[in-house]
Structure formats: structure tokens, C-alpha cells
N, C-alpha and C positions, 0 to 999 in steps of 0.2 A: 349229908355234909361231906363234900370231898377233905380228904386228909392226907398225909404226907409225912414221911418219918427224914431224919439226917439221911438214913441211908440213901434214901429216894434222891435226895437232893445233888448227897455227890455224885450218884448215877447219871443225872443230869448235868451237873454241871463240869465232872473230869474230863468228857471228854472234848468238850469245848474250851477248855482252859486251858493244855496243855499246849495245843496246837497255834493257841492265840500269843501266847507267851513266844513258843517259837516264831512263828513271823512280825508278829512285833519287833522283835531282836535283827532279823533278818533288816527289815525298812529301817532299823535307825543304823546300819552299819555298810547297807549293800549301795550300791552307785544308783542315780536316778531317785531311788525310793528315799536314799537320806539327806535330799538335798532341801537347803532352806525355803525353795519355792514349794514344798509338798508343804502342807502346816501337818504340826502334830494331831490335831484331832482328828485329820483329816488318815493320817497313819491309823491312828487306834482302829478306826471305823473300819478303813479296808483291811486291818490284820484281823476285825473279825468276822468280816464279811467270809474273808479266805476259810477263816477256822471253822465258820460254820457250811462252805461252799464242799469245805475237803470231808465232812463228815462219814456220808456215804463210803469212800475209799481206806475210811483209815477204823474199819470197824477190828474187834479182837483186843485193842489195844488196852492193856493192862489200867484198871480203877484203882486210883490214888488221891486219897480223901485229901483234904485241905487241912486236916486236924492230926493224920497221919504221921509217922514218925519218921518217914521217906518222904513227907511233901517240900521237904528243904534242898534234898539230893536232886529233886525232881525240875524245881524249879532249877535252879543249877545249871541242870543239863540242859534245860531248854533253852535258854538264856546263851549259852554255852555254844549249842549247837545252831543255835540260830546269829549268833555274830559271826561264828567260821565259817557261816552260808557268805555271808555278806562281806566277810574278809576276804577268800578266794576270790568272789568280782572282782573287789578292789584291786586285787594283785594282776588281776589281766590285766586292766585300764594300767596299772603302775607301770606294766612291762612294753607298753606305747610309749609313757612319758620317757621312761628309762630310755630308749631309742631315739626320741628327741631329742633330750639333754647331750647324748651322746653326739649327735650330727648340730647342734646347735654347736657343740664345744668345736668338734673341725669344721665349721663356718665361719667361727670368729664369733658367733651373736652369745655367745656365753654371757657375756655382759649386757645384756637385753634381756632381762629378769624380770618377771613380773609377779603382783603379789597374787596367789591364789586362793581367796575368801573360803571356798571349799575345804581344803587341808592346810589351811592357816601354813602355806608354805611359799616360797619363793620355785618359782619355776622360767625357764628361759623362753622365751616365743617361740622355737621350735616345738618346746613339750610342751607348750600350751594349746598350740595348735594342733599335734596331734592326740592330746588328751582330748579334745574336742571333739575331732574327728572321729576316734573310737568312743564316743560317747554316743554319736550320732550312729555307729556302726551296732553297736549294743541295742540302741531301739529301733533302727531296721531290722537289725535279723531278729526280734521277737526275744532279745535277751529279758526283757521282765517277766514274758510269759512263762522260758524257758527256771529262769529264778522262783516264781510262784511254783511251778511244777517239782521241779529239786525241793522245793520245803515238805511238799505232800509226799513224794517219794522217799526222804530221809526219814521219815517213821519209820518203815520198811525196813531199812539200815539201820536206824538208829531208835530203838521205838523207846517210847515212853517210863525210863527205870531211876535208878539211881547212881547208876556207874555213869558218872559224867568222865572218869578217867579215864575210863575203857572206853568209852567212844571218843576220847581226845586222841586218846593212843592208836585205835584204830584209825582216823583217819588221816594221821599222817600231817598235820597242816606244815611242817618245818622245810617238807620236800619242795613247795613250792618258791621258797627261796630261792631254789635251782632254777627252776622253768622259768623267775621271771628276766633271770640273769641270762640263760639262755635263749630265750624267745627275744627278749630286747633286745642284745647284741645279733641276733639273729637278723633284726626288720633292720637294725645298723649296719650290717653288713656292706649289703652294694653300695650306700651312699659316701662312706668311710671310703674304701676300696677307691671312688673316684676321685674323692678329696684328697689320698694320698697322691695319686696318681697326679693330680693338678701341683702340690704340694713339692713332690719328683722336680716338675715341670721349670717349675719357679727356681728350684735353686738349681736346675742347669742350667737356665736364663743369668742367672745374678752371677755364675761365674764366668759365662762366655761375655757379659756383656756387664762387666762391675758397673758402669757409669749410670747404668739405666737403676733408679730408686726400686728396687722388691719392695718394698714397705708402700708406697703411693699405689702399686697395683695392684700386689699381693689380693688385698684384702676384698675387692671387685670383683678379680677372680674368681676367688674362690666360693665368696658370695653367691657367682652366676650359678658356676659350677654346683654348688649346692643346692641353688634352685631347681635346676635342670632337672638333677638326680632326685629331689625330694617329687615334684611331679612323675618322673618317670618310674618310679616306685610305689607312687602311694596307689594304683591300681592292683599292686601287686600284697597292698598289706592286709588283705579280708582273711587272705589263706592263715597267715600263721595265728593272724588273732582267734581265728573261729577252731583252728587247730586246739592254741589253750585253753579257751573256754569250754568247749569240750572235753578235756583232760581234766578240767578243778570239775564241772559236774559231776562228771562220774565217779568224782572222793566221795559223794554224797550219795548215789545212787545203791539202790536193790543187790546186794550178791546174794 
């Protein structure tokens, strides 16, 4: 008669729990994975597809029963470290929209808002269109594979314990506030710069020539002018986005 004690059982089943827990967390937080077209069953299944795919790489790791006095800490952190997976994404994509909004406002289309089902938020057509855009930029360059990989390497970093605090602390997440204010204003740059320059343009017109309406052309202008630029830029936006995204991975990564 085969047999089995508790012990045997947590031996089996911590190290597949922890892991599941963590990407779990990750799919209900990170872009693509938390969207309402994935169903939730459909999440569980592949957060344990992962947990059990990752098992082979994530051996060593500390056994923490379910009955245990740290299995509260534990869960915690995983939960923990698995939404900052998914929050860092979200702050690349933000620092797209954030550069939209920006070139939307010196377009004029600031008032062309639309609602975004996603983050139950108002967004203008520029940052809608290039939240899109870097949405579609995320799953050409292998960003879900690169996100699955970041969960199985944050053991490494962040392995399986109780200090949820010491791994909040260590990884810094406040810093990105920065990068996404800089990265956005960054992809804003040339298109602002042009729009001022049209902007220039306009009110030396309205004073050499009062009689002629700024207001009836103004806004045409400027419109074109922002199309022109928004085209001749968005060739140039892979760099700084794959720049960030590479910067929030590696908060997650091996030292």
C-alpha cells in the first residue's frame, strides 16, 4: 500500500505554489495578459502551466508548508512581487500614452477623448492611438515571452521568503515614476519642438497680417503639422520604448 505523510505533501506541492501564485499576479496586472479578451480560467491554467514549465530552473528554493507560520509572508510577497512584474509593463505602455496626450494637447485634439474600457479612463486619440501602437510593439518584440522569463528569473532575485518588504525596498518601484516622465517627454520631444515652431509661425502671420482670421487656420495647421511629425517619428519610437522596457526588466533580474 503506497503512503504519504503532510510532509511529503508540502514537498510536492511548495514548490509548485509559490510560483503559480507569482504569475498569476503577474497576468492579472501586466498588459496583454490582464486584458478582458484573455478569460480568467483561461489565466489560472496558463499561470500553472508556467509554474509547472519553470520547475526544472527554479530548484533550491526554500519549502514553506501551507500550515506554516511564514506561509502568510510568503504568499504576500508573491502576490507582491508578481503585481510589480505587471506594473513596471504597465508604466512602459503609460509612458507612450503620456507622449500622446502630450502631442494631442499641441494639436488641439485634447478634446477628442475617448473612453478606455481597459483603465476605465479617459484618453485623447493621440494616446489612444499610440497606446495601441506600443501594444502591438510589445507583442512583436516577444514582450510576453520576455515577461514570462522576468517571473522565472525573479526567484533568483527575489526567491521564495518572507521579507516582502525587503524585496519591495530592493526593487525600487518609485524610481520609475521618473523614467516614465522622462521617456514620454522624451518620444514628445520632436513633435512639440515642431508644433512650437508652427505655433512661432502663426503669431508672426496674425501680426504682419491682423486682418487674416489665426483662429479659422490656426487649427488646420497645426493639425497637418502634427500629422506630418507624428508619421515622421513614429519610425523612430521602437528605440526609446525597447530602451525602457529593458531598464524595468532588469529591476527584476539575477544580481
Amino acid at each position: 500500500m503506497i503512503t504519504f505523510s503532510e510532509a511529503d505533501l508540502v514537498a510536492w506541492l511548495s514548490p509548485m505554489l509559490w510560483p503559480f501564485l507569482r504569475t498569476l499576479a503577474v497576468f492579472t496586472s501586466a498588459p496583454v495578459f490582464s486584458s478582458r479578451a484573455f478569460p480568467v480560467r483561461a489565466r489560472i491554467a496558463f499561470a500553472f502551466f508556467v509554474a509547472l514549465a519553470a520547475q526544472p530552473s527554479l530548484q533550491g528554493q526554500p519549502v514553506i508548508g501551507i500550515n506554516d507560520a511564514g506561509a502568510f509572508g510568503a504568499v504576500l510577497q508573491q502576490v507582491g512581487v508578481g503585481l510589480a512584474i505587471g506594473f513596471s509593463i504597465r508604466v512602459v505602455l503609460a509612458a507612450v500614452e503620456l507622449a500622446g496626450e502630450v502631442v494631442g494637447f499641441q494639436m488641439g485634439l485634447g478634446f477628442a477623448s475617448f473612453f478606455d474600457p481597459a483603465m476605465s479612463t479617459q484618453s485623447s486619440a493621440v494616446a489612444r492611438f499610440l497606446a495601441q501602437l506600443a501594444t502591438f510593439m510589445f507583442i512583436i518584440m516577444n514582450g510576453h515571452v520576455l515577461v514570462l522569463m522576468t517571473v522565472v528569473t525573479s526567484f533568483t532575485a527575489f526567491p521564495v521568503d518572507q521579507n516582502f518588504l525587503q524585496a519591495l525596498g530592493k526593487m525600487r518601484i518609485y524610481e520609475l515614476g521618473t523614467e516614465l516622465f522622462a521617456t514620454g517627454l522624451w518620444m514628445s520631444l520632436p513633435m512639440v519642438g515642431m508644433l512650437m515652431f508652427a505655433n512661432l509661425a502663426l503669431g508672426i502671420v496674425s501680426r504682419v497680417a491682423p486682418q487674416m482670421n489665426i483662429y479659422a487656420i490656426g487649427f488646420p495647421i497645426t493639425l497637418t503639422v502634427g500629422l506630418i511629425g507624428l508619421a515622421a517619428t513614429l519610425p523612430m519610437l521602437d528605440e526609446p520604448f525597447v530602451a525602457l522596457m529593458t531598464r524595468t526588466l532588469e529591476i527584476f533580474a539575477a544580481r
